[in-house]
C-alpha positions, 0 to 999 in steps of 0.5 A: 618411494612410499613416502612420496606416493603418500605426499601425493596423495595428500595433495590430492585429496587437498585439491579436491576437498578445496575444489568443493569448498570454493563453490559452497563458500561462493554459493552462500554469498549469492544464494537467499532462498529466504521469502515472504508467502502469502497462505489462505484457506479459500483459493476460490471465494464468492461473490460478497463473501470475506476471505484473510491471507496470512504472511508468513515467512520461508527458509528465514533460519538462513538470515545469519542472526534473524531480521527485525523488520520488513517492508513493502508494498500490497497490489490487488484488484481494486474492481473486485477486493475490497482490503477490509483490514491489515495487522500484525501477527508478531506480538509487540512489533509495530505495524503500519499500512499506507492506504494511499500508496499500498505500502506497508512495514512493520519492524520490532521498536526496540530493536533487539527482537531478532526472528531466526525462526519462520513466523505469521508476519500478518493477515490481510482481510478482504471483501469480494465486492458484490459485482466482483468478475468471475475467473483469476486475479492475482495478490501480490507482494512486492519490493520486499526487504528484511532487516537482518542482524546487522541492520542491512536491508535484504531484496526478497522476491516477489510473491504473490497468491491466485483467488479465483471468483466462482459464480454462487452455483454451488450455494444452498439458496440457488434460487437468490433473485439478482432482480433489482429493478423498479417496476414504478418510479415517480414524483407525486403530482408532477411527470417525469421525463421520460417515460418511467421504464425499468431499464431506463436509470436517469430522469429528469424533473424541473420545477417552479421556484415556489416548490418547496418539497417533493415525495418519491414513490418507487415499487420494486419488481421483485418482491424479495428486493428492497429500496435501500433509500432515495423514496419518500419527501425530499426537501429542494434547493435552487438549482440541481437537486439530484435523487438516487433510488437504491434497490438491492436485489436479494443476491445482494447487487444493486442498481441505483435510479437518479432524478435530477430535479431542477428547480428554478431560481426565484423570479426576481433574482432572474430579472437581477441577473439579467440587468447589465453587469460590468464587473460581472466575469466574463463568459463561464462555462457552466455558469458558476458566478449566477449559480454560486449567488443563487446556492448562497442565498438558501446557504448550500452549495454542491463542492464536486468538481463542477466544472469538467476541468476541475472533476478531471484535475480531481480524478488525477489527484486521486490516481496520484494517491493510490499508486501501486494499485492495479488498475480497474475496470468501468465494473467496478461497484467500489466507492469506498473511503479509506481515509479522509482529514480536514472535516474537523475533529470526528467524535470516532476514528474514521472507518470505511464502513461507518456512514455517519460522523460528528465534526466539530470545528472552530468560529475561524472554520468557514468553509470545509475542504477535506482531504479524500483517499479513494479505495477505487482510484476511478471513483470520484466523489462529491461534498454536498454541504453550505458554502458556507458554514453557519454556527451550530449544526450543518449537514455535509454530505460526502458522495463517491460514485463507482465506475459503475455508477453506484454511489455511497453517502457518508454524512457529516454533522458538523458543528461549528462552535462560537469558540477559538481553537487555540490549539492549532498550528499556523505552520509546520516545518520538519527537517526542510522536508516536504511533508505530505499532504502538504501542511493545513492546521486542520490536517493531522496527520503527515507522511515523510519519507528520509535516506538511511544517512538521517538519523534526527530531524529538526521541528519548528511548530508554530501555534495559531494563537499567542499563550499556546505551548509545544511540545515535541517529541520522537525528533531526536533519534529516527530508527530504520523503518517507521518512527512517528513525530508527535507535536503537541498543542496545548490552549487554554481548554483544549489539546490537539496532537499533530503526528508525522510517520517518518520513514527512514529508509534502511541501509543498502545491504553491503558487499562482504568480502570476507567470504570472497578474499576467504575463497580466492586464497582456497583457489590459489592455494588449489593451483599452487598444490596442482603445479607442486604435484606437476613439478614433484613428478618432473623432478622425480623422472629428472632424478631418473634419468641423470642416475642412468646417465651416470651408471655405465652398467647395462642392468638399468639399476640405482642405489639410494638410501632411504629412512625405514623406522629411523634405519638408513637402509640402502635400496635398489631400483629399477630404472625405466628403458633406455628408450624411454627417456 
């Protein structure tokens, strides 16, 4: 009787010790609590002040064997932050930003470099713009993925981060005059239309042929604000020159007041273009024929989307490129570039904080049509340059206009050279992908993103001009995550490098099943000792009864023979009521 109580027992405890196994076993194969998240030290920033946010990483000791890479993409309110910079902060990893899509992923190139403990993964640093609006906005990270140990891409949920945009009450200097207004605006010698008034921001001016230059005369109405620029002489162009005064008051805002200046085509241009033309366009809206013959005879023209179809199909184009921003309001004073190719070879990297460049381009170089990225996907921007370029020195000028109107001039010098750039290519294909932007041979830099299932890409690099030598590399062997395809062009004097960021994506995180089947056999193995439990009880009572059937005495006894430390030892029970079986 010992010996069976003691077996019972042990099926016990069995029972409950697999019932609390299966449910941890099972947990463990759903439950990741491992994350990104986003840190910083001001929760509430001011307006025109920077503030950084540091990643880093949540309960990643439960990724079996560390991850060495991730991915995903950054949304923030382009109408009140400025993204001035992002990088790594894991020593010897790479790191990339996509500015165009908001995208970002960093990974350890070679391979090995396993993170099992919670790390800085980068910092973000941002400007509060000067008109940002007052109270929450969110930053986010989404369609976050880990690369783990056995190169699995791992979901991780969203995170994201609250600033608040405080009013400057609380600063030291409260007194900061946000005046910016002119008490006076003109044009010496001439009247402007209307009537100067300091809340009125737009005039206008038309002048005779024979005008070569005006001189711009503005008084601000604060004396701590300041002109920033537009007043002074201004040399005109046929046609629509257009001016704009930029005060800055001393809290930092500032207001810009445009003057359009029309001045008249030459008299005997007019009377040519009045005469009957019978190849001449019909109907244009907005005139371009007469106005593209009038800008080429001074040599300049004004490239910004002038008819209304073509600003419209730029301002898609531009939304395009900046998918995974949040949207913005008609407030918003950011009229940034991120990023822009096709100007020629600049003498320094491009920077949106630095407004002036040199550009070299070749005698095969006419005409320039840049490639723009816009932080502020309302912005728009215009080229303000030749139409055609002349060798030597040209000035292009590339103006974005927020929302609100304020605009921002980059200005381009550049040269174009008697010389062949023999180091150009004339086409690129990379796998029978589409690459993008699509291929230019003034473009250098590409984009292209490829499934985990491919691991190698085939280049064909076709040079512009005959006796120029190729050279491909990084093609052969694409690991997940970012890899960069470097062509490279040799002529006789020069070398230009053309790259394209391949993105391979990981693999989708497979089902293990191990733990599964592992928990399944445990479940079985439970109800097989339930049912033995039910059945060892069943015997014993059946055992019971057929001993009392079999016994003629009326004392309800049995005899059975039981082991007692190797002894056989005969022992009486007790058997139950008759009434009871």
């Amino acid at each position: 009787m010992d010996y069976e109580k003691k077996i019972k027992r042990k099926m016990i405890a069995l029972a409950i010790i697999l019932s609390l196994i299966i449910p941890i076993l099972t947990f463990n194969v759903l439950a990741v609590s491992a994350k990104f998240k986003l840190q910083t030290d001001k929760l509430e920033v001011k307006r025109g002040e920077t503030f950084r946010i540091v990643v880093t990483t949540e309960n990643i000791e439960e990724i079996k064997g560390g991850f060495n890479g991730y991915s995903g993409s950054l949304n923030y309110d382009t109408a009140r932050f400025s993204r001035n910079k992002t990088e790594t902060s894991v020593d010897g990893w790479n790191f990339v930003y996509n500015p165009k899509a908001n995208t970002f992923l960093g990974n350890d190139p070679t391979g090995m470099d396993f993170k099992e403990k919670n790390i800085d993964v980068f910092t973000i640093t941002f400007e509060v713009l000067p008109n940002a609006q007052l109270g929450e906005s969110k930053i986010e990270l989404k369609n976050l993925a880990i690369s783990d140990a056995s190169f699995r891409n791992i979901n991780l949920s969203d995170s994201s981060l609250t600033i608040t945009v405080v009013d400057d009450e609380n600063d030291k200097d409260k007194s900061a005059s946000s005046n910016n207004n002119l008490s006076n605006l003109q044009i010496e010698g001439y009247n402007l239309e209307p009537t100067f008034k300091s809340d009125t921001t737009v005039y206008f001016l038309e002048l005779d042929n024979d005008v070569e230059e005006i001189k711009v005369k503005a008084q601000t109405e604060d004396g701590k604000s300041k002109i920033l620029s537009g007043d002074g002489i201004h040399k005109l162009k046929e046609g629509k020159n257009i001016i704009v005064v930029s005060v800055k008051a001393e809290d930092g805002s500032i207001q810009n007041y445009t003057i359009n200046v029309l001045k008249k085509a030459n008299q005997k241009d007019e009377d040519e273009n009045k005469k009957p033309d019978n190849n001449k366009p019909k109907d244009d809206k907005n005139g371009s024929p007469n106005d593209k013959n009038d800008h080429e005879e001074d040599g300049t023209k004004t490239d910004s989307n002038n008819s209304s179809n073509d600003k419209d199909k730029n301002n898609i184009s531009q939304k395009e490129t900046n998918q995974g921003m949040n949207s913005v309001n008609n407030s918003s004073s950011n009229n940034f570039v991120l990023d822009i190719q096709g100007i020629g070879n600049l003498d320094k990297n491009f920077e949106k904080d630095i407004y002036k460049y040199h550009s070299v381009v070749d005698r095969d170089t006419e005409k320039l049509e840049p490639i723009v990225t816009l932080e502020d996907s309302n912005a728009t921007y215009e080229l303000i340059g030749p139409d055609k370029l002349k060798l030597g020195k040209n000035e292009v000028i590339l103006r974005v206009t927020a929302p609100n109107g304020e605009s921002r001039d980059y200005i381009f010098e550049v040269i174009r050279t008697d010389e062949v750039d023999n180091s150009l290519l004339s086409d690129l294909q990379v796998g029978g992908y589409a690459i993008n932007p699509g291929f230019r041979e003034d473009v250098n830099y590409y984009t292209l993103a490829v499934g985990s299932d491919v691991s190698s890409l085939g280049v064909s690099a076709t040079p512009k001009y005959g006796g120029a030598q190729v050279n491909i590399t990084g093609n052969n062997k694409l690991n997940y995550g970012a890899n960069y395809i470097k062509i490279s062009v040799s002529g006789e004097e020069k070398m230009n490098t053309y790259v394209v960021e391949v993105i391979r994506q990981h693999e989708d995180a497979k089902l293990n099943i191990v733990p599964w089947i592992i928990s399944g056999l445990l479940a079985i193995l439970l109800i097989v000792t339930i049912v033995v439990l039910i059945f060892m009880n069943k015997l014993k009572n059946l055992e019971i009864k057929n001993a009392y059937l079999q016994n003629n005495s009326n004392d309800y006894y049995v005899y059975r023979n039981e082991n007692h430390n190797g002894k056989i030892v005969k022992k009486k029970f007790r058997l139950i009521e008759e009434d009871e079986i």
